[in-house]
DRENDOMAR-895524 format. One line per field, with one value per residue (C-alpha): residue number from 1; y, z negated, x; residue in one letter. Coordinates in steps of 0.02 Angstrom, whole numbers. Last residue first. Layout:
<rs>
k = [NUM ...]
Y = [Y ...]
Z = [Z ...]
X = [X ...]
r = [A ...]
</rs>
This chain:
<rs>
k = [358 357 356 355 354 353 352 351 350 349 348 347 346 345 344 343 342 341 340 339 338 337 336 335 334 333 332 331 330 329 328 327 326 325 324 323 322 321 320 319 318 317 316 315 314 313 312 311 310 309 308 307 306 305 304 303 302 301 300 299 298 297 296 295 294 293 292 291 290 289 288 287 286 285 284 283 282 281 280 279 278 277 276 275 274 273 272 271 270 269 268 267 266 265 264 263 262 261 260 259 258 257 256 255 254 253 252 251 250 249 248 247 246 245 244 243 242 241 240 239 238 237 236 235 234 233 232 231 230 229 228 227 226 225 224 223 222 221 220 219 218 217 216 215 214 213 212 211 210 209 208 207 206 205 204 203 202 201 200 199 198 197 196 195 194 193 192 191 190 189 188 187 186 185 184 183 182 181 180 179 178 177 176 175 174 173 172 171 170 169 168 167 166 165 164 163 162 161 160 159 158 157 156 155 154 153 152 151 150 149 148 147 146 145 144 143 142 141 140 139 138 137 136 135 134 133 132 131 130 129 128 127 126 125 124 123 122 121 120 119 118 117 116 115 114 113 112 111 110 109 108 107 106 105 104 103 102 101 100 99 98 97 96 95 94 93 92 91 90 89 88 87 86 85 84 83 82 81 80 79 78 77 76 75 74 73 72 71 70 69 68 67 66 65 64 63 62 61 60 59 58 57 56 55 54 53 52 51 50 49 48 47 46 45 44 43 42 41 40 39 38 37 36 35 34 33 32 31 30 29 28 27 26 25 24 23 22 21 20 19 18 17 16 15 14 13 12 11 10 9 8 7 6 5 4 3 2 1]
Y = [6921 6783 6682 6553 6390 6291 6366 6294 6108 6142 6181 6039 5909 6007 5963 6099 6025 5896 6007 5997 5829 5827 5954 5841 5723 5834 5939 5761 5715 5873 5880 5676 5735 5858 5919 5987 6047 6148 6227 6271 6367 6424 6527 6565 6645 6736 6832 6938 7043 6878 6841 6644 6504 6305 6223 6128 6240 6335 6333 6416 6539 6561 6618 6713 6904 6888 6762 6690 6495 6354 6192 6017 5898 5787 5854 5916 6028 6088 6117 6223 6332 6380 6422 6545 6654 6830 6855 6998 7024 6977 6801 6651 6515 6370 6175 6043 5853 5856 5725 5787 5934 5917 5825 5964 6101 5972 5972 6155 6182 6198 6380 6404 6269 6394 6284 6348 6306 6485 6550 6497 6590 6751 6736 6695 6837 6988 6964 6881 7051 7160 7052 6891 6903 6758 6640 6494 6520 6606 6770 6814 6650 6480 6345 6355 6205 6190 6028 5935 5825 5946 6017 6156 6224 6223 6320 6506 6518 6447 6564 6697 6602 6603 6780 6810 6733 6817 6805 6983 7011 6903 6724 6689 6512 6359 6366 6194 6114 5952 5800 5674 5620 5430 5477 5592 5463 5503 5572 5493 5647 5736 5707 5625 5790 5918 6078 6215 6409 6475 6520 6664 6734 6937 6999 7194 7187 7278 7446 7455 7562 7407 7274 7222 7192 7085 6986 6960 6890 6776 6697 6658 6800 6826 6976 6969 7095 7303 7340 7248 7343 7506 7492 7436 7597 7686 7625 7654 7562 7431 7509 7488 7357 7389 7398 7238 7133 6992 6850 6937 6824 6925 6855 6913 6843 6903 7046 7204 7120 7266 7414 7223 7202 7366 7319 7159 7211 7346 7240 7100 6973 6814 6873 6709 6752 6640 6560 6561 6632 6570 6713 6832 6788 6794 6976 7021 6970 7067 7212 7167 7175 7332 7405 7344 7412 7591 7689 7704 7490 7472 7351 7239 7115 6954 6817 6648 6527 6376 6207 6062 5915 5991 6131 6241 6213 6350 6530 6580 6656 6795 6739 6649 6454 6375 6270 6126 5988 6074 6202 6190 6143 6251 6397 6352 6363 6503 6591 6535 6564 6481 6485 6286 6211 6335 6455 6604 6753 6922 6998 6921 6761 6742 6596 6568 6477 6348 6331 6281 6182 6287]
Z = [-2146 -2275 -2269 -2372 -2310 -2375 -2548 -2539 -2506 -2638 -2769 -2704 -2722 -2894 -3002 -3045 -3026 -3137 -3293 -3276 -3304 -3450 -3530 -3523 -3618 -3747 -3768 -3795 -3922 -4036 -4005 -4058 -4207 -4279 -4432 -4363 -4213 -4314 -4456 -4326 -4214 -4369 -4397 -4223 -4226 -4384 -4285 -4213 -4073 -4028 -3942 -3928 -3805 -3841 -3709 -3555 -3483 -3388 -3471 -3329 -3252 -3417 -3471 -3324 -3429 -3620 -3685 -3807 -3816 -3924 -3815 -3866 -3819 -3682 -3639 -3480 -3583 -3666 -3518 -3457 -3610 -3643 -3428 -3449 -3291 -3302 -3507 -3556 -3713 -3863 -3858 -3968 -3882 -3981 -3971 -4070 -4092 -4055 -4005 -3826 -3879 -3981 -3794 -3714 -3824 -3837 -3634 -3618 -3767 -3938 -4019 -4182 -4311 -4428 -4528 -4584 -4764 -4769 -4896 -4764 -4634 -4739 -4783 -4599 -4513 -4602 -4538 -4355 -4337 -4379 -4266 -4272 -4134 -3988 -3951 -3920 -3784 -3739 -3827 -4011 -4048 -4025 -4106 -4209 -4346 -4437 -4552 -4581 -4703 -4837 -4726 -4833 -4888 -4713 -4613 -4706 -4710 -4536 -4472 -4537 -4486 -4295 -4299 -4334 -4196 -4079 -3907 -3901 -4071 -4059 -4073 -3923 -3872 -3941 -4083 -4148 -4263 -4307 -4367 -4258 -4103 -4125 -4059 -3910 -3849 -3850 -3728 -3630 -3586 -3431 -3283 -3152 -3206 -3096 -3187 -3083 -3051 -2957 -2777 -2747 -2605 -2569 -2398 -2399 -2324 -2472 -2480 -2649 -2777 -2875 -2778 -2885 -3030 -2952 -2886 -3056 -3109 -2957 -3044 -2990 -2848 -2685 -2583 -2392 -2337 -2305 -2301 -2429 -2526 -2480 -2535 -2711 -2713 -2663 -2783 -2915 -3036 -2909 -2878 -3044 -3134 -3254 -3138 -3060 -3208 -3193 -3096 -2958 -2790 -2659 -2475 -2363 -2179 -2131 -1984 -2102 -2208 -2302 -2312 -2368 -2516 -2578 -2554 -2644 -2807 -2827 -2827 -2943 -2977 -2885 -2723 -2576 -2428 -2288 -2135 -2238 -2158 -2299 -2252 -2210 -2392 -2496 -2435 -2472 -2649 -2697 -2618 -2718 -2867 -2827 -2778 -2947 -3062 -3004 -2838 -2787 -2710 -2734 -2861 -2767 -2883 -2860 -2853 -2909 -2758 -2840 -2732 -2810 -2911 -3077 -3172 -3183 -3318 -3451 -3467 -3316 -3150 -3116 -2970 -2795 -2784 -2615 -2523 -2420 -2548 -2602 -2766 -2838 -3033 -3022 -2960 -3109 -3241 -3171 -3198 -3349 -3430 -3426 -3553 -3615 -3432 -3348 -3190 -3290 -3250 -3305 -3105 -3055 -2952 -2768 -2704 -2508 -2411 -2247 -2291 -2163 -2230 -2191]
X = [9310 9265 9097 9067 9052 9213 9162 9018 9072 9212 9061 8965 9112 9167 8990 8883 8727 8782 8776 8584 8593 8698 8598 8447 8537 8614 8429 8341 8465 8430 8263 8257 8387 8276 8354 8519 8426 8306 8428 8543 8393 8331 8494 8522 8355 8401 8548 8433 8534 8607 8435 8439 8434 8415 8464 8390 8280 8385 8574 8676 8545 8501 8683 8719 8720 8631 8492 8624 8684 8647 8689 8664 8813 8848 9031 8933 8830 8971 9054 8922 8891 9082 9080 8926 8919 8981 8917 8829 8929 8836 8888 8824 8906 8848 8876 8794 8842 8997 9113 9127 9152 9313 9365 9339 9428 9571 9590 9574 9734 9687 9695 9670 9551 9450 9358 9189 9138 9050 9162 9319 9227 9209 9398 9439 9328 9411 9591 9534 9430 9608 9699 9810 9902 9890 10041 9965 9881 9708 9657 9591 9616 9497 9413 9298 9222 9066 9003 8862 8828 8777 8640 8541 8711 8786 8638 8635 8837 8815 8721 8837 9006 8923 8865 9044 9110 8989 9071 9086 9139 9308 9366 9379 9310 9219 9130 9064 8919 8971 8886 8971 8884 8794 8638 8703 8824 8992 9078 9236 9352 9289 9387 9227 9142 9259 9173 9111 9099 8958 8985 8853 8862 8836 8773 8680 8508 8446 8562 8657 8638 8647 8696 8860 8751 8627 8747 8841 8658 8662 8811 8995 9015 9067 9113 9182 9311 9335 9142 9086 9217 9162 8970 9066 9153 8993 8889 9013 9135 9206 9373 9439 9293 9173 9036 9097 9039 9145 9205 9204 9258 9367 9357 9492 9505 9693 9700 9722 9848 9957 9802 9681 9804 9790 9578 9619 9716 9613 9465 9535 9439 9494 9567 9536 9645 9583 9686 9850 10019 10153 10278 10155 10052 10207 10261 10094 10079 10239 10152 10016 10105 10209 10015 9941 10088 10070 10147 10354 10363 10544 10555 10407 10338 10398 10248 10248 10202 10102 10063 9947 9968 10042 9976 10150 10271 10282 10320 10198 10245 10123 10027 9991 9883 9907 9793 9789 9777 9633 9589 9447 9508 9648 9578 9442 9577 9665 9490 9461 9628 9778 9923 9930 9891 9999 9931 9938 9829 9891 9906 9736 9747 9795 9715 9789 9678 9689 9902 10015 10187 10333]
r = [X X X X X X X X X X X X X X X X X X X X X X X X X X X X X X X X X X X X X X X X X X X X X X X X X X X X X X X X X X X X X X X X X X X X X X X X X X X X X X X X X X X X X X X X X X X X X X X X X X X X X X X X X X X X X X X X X X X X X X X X X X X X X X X X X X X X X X X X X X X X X X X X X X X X X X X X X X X X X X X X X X X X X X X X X X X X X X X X X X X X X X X X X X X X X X X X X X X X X X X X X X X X X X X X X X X X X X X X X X X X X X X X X X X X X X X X X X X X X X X X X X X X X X X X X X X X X X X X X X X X X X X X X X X X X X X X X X X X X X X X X X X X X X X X X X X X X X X X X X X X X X X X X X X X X X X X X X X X X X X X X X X X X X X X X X X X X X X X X X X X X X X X X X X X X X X X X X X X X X]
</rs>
């Protein structure tokens, strides 16, 4: 039995397959060591290769809800594999059932999203609990904020932002010589603003014949995603707009559509957790539009071009700015680029090596 320093156990719908992951079985993947293991739902196609997976049997015999047979499936799997550090991705519930099973293991559980809305997380109190059973990360200092609400002030929360491993980025093209493309990347629901994005560009498109607007992305990730009510009224709108509606590509097409790109925008109403969409796209070398909402500025700084999605005529201008000012528009790509650099892997793993877990 090889000896594992941390055990990554992902949330119970998480795949850990290059064409069914989701973000955060995409950045387990991307952080994870040579002496690590990754633990979850077994997916319908081939594990990511290069690293250790251990899919997880949910106990048959286990009498309570879905979340204690999966953890109790989880457990078995951690005292057979005997890791130094249990690292639970987002799952509260999952992690504090786990704790009752493993009360001598290290736990650290890293949120990923607004605890408030989470089982076991939704109160003061339930989060005061939590700190109080294992370590608590989380990706943005914005997250932080919300978990210490109500909270007393000396109590310990790291941040370990999420990351993008730059040195296997698909070969960008310069910022002067980008194609004329405006791109959504992502779900294609209300949250992220999909249809803020057809609207601006129903306003943009006409005034710039030689540009053109693309999305990509479902409803959900893979390939296999419903097409739902919003998806139904979206297309014909999008089609009037002259935006192409492309599916669902895989992480690696997603990347390398933005690396061509000349213009990126994540125009989300949802208080988004950190800003992953933004972040690649600034590493892809393209200029970020992105919203004012969640970890987004903490992501983006100075170096993109933000908006209030609540007034969808700033993303409007912004568009018609960026697609008529190609120095702004170059100068945004480069200095993007830069900033993306400060979340590189090395320093993420570095972090992550120092965080606390108890």
């Amino acid at each position: 039995m090889p000896h594992f320093r941390v055990a990554n156990v992902l949330p119970p719908r998480e795949r850990f397959a290059p064409g069914e992951a989701g973000a955060i079985a995409l950045l387990a993947h991307r952080l994870v060591e040579k002496d690590e293991v990754v633990i979850g739902t077994a997916p319908e196609t081939p594990v990511f290769q290069n690293c250790i997976f251990q899919k997880v049997t949910p106990s048959r015999f286990w009498p309570l809800n879905t979340t204690e047979r999966y953890a109790s499936g989880v457990a078995a799997l951690l005292k057979r594999l005997k890791p130094e550090i249990v690292e639970i991705h987002n799952r509260p519930e999952v992690a504090l059932a786990l704790r009752r099973h493993l009360p001598r293991l290290p736990f650290r559980l890293v949120l990923h999203n607004d605890p408030s809305d989470m089982r076991r997380a939704h109160t003061a109190r339930e989060r005061q609990k939590l700190t109080e059973k294992m370590a608590v990360a989380t990706v943005s200092n914005w997250l932080r904020m919300r978990f210490l609400e109500g909270l007393p002030a000396d109590t310990q929360i790291e941040v370990l932002p999420n990351c993008l491993d730059l040195s296997v980025l698909p070969p960008s093209a310069p910022p002067e010589k980008r194609d004329p493309l405006i791109l959504f990347a992502g779900r294609i629901v209300s949250d992220k603003g999909a249809d803020l994005f057809v609207q601006a560009c129903a306003n943009v498109l006409p005034q710039r014949p030689d540009w053109r607007a693309v999305m990509i992305g479902a409803d959900r990730f893979g390939p296999n995603s419903p097409e739902t009510p919003f998806l139904s009224t979206l297309r014909p709108r999008a089609a009037a707009a002259g935006v192409e509606m492309a599916g669902f590509l895989p992480h690696s097409g997603v990347l390398k559509a933005m690396s061509q790109a000349a213009i990126v925008v994540a125009p989300s109403r949802w208080n988004e957790p950190f800003g992953l969409v933004a972040l690649e796209a600034m590493a892809c070398g393209a200029a970020i539009v992105t919203s004012l909402r969640g970890g987004l500025p903490e992501v983006v700084g100075n170096d993109g071009y933000l908006i209030d999605p609540d007034r969808p005529e700033e993303l409007t201008q912004a568009l018609l700015r960026l697609t008529a000012d190609s120095d702004l528009r170059c100068d945004l790509a480069k200095q993007g680029q830069q900033r993306a650099a400060l979340f590189d892997l090395p320093e993420a793993r570095l972090k992550r090596r120092h965080a606390h877990a108890y």
